[in-house]
C-alpha positions as CSV (number, residue, x, y, z in Angstrom):
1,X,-25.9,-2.1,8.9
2,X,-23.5,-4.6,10.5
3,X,-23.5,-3.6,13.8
4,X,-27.1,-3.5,13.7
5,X,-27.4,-6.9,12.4
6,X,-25.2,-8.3,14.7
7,X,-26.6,-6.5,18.0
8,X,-30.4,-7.7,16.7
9,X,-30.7,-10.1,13.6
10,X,-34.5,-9.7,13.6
11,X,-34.9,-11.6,10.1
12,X,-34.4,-15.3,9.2
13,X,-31.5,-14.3,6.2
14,X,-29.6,-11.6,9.4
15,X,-26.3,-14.5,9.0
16,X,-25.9,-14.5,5.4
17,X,-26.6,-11.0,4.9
18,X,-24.1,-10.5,7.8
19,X,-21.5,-13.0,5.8
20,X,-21.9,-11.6,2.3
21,X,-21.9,-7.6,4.0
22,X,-18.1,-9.2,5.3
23,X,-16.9,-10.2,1.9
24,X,-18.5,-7.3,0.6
25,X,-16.3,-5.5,2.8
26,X,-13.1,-7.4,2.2
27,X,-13.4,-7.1,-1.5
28,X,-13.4,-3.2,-0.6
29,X,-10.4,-3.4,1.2
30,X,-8.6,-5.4,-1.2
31,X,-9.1,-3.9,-4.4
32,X,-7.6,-0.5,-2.6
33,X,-4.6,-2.2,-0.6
34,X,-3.7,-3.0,-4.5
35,X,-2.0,-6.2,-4.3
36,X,-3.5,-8.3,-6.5
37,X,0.3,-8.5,-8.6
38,X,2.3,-8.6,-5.9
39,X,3.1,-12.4,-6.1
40,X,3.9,-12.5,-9.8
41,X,6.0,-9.3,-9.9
42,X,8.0,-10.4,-6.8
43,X,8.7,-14.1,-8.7
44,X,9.0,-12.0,-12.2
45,X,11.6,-9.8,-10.6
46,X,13.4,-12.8,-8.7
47,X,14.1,-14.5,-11.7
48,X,15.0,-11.5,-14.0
49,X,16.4,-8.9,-11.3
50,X,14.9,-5.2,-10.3
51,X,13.9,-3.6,-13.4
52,X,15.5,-0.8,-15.0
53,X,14.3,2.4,-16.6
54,X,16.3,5.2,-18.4
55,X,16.1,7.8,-20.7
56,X,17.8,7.6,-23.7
57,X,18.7,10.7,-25.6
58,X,18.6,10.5,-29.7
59,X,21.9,11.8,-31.3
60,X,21.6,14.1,-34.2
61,X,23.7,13.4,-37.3
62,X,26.8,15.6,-36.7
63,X,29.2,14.3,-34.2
64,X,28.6,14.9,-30.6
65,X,25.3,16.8,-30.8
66,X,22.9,15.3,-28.5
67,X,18.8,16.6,-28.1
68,X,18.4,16.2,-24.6
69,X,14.3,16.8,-25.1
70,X,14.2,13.5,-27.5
71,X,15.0,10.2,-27.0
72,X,13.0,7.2,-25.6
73,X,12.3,5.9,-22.6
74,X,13.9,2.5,-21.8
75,X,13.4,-0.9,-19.7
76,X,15.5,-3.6,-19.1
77,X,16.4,-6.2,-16.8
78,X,20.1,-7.7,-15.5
79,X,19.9,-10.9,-16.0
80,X,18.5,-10.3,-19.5
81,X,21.5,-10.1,-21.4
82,X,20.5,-10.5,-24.8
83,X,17.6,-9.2,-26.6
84,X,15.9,-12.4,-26.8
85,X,16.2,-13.1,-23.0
86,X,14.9,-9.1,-23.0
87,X,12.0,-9.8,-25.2
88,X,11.4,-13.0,-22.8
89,X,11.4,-10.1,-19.9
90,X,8.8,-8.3,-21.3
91,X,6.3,-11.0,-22.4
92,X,6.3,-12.2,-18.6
93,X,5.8,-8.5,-17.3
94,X,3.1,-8.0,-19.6
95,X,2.0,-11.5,-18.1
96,X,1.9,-10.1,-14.5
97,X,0.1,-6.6,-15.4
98,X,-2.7,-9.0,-17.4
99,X,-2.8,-10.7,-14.7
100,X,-3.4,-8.2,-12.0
101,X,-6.6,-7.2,-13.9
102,X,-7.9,-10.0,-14.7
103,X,-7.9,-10.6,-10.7
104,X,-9.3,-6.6,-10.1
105,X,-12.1,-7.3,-12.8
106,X,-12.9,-10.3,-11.0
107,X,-12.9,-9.1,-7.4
108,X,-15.2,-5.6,-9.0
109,X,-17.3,-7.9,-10.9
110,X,-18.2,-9.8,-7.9
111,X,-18.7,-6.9,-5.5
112,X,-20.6,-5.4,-8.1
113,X,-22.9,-8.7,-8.1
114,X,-23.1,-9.1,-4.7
115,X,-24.3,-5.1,-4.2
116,X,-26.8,-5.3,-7.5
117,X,-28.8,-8.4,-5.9
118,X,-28.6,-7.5,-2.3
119,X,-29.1,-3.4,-2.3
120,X,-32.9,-3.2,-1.6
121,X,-32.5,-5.3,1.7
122,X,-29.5,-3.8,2.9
């Protein structure tokens, strides 16, 4: 529909349709490039270091015995180096993943608009 608008815009509304088509299409493209958190986890991890995971095995009462298939999973940081800088850690991860989608909703929400009043004359 874009290349045909642009080639013959044979309506009065052809440029704004052709503009809003365009930031149709860029909201498309970057809601699956996926970088909506990219800022804040790149600050998050320059201020705390690469994040850590490991598995931890639980250890049964007698000495020595270890059950590989329980345990937890773990996360931490290296510059959090007590639990209250660790707890810190983790309130501004949770931070950056709330804010990733609240900028996806917004972006979907908006493409969604856009489609919902435009669709019959596209």
């Amino acid at each position: 529909m874009q290349r045909e608008l642009r080639q013959d815009p044979y309506y009065v509304g052809a440029e704004r349709d052709l503009l809003l088509m365009h930031i149709c299409e860029l909201l498309i493209d970057r809601h699956f490039a996926e970088g909506y958190g990219e800022r804040c986890f790149k600050r998050h991890e320059k201020k705390w270091g690469k994040m850590r995971d490991f598995w931890e095995p639980f250890y049964c009462y007698e000495p020595g015995d270890v059950e590989s298939d329980r345990g937890r999973w773990g996360t931490d940081w290296p510059k959090a180096t007590s639990l209250k800088l660790e707890e810190k850690a983790r309130e501004e991860m949770r931070a950056c993943f709330a804010h990733k989608r609240m900028l996806t909703d917004q972006d979907i929400q908006y493409l969604f608009k856009l489609l919902s009043k435009h669709y019959r004359r596209w």
